[in-house]
C-alpha positions as a Python dict, from the first residue, in 0.01 Angstrom:
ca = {
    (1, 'X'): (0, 0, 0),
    (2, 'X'): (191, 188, 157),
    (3, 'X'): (363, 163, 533),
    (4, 'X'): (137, 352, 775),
    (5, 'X'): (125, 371, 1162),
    (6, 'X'): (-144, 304, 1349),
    (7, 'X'): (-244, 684, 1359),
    (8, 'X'): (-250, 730, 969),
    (9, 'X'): (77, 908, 932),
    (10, 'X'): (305, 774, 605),
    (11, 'X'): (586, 569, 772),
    (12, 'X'): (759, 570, 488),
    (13, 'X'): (778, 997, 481),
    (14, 'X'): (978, 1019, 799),
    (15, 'X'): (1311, 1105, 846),
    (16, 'X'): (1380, 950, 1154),
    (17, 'X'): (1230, 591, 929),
    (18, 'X'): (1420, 613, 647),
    (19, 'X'): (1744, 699, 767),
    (20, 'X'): (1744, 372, 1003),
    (21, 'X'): (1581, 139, 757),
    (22, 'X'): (1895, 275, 541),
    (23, 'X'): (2166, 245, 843),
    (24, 'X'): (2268, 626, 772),
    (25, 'X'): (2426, 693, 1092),
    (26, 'X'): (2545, 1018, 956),
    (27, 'X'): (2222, 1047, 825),
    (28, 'X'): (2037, 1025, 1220),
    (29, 'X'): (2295, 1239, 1336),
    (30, 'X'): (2252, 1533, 1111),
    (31, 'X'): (1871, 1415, 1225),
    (32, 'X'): (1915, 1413, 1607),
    (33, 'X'): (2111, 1779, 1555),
    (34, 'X'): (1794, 1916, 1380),
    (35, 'X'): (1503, 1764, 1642),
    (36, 'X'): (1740, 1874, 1920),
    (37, 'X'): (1681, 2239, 1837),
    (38, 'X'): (1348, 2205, 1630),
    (39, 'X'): (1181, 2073, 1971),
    (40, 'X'): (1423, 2229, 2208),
    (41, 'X'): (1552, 1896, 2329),
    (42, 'X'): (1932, 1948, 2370),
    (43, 'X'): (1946, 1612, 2554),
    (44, 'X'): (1791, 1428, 2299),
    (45, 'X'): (1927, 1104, 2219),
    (46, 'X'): (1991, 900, 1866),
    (47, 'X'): (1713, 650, 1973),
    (48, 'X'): (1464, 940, 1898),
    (49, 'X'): (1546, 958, 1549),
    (50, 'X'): (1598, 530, 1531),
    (51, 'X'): (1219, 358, 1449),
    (52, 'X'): (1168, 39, 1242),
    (53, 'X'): (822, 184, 1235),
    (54, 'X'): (511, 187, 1468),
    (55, 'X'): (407, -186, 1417),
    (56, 'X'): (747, -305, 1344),
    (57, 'X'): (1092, -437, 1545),
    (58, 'X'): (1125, -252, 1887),
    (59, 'X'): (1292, 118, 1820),
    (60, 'X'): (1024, 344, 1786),
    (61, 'X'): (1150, 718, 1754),
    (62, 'X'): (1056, 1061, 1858),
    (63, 'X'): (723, 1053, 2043),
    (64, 'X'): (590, 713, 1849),
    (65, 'X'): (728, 490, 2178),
    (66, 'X'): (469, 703, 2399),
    (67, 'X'): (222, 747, 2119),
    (68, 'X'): (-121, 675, 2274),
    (69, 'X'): (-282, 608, 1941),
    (70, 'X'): (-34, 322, 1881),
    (71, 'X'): (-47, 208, 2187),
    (72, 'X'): (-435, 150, 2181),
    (73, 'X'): (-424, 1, 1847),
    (74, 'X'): (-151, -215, 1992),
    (75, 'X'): (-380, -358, 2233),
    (76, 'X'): (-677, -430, 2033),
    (77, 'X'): (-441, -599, 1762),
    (78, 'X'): (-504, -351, 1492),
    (79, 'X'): (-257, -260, 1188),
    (80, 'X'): (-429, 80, 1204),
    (81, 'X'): (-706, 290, 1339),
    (82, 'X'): (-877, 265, 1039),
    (83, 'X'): (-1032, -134, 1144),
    (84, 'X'): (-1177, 0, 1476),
    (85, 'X'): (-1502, 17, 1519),
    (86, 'X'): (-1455, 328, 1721),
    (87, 'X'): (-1253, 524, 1495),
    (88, 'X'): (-1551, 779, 1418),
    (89, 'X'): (-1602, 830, 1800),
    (90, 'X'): (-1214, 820, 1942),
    (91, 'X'): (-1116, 1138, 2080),
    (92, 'X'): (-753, 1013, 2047),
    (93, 'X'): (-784, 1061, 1632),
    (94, 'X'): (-970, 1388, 1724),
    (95, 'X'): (-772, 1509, 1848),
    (96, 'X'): (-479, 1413, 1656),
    (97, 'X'): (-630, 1485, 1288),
    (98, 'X'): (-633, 1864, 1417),
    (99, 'X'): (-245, 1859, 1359),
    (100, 'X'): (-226, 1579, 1119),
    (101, 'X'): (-512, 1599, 838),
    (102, 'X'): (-326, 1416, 594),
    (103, 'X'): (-340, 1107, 847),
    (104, 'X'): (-749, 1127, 848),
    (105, 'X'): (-711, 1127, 440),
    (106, 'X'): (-484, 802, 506),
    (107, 'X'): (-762, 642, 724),
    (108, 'X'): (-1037, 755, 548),
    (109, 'X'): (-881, 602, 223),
    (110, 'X'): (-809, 260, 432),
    (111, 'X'): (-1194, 251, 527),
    (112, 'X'): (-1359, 278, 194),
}
């Protein structure tokens, strides 16, 4: 199976993942240089491209340390949205599956 976050989204696709589970520091800053401009964040940092993933160590990158999604699944001690029984009502997911569809096909596949 493979590493998801809470959300649906394939831990194992991102950048900002695989370069720390890897230790490329070159890597994250090549990274950083790209989100900097890609999200017009000139002060951006390194932690935003260092995550051990969503459920995983402490470091969690870009906008997964302020991700409401993880955060609720946090609290009600799920590995992912997929084992709550209000996944098919959450506005949260909604909302999010608008910009992430391939994280409702994770879900969905986690469900059946």
């Amino acid at each position: 199976m493979l590493f998801r976050s809470p959300g649906g989204l394939d831990c194992a696709q991102c950048d900002a993942y695989k370069l720390t589970l890897s230790n490329d520091l070159e890597g994250q800053q090549a990274l950083l240089e790209k989100w900097r401009v890609e999200y017009s964040a000139p002060d951006m940092t390194v932690a935003a491209v260092t995550c051990d993933g969503c459920l995983a160590g402490q470091r969690h990158g870009g906008y997964c340390a302020e991700c409401p999604i993880r955060a609720c699944a946090v609290s009600l001690g799920h590995s992912t949205c997929a084992e709550c029984e209000q996944y098919g009502s959450c506005e949260k997911l909604h909302n999010f599956f608008q910009m992430a569809p391939q994280a409702q096909e994770n879900l969905e596949a986690l469900r059946h």
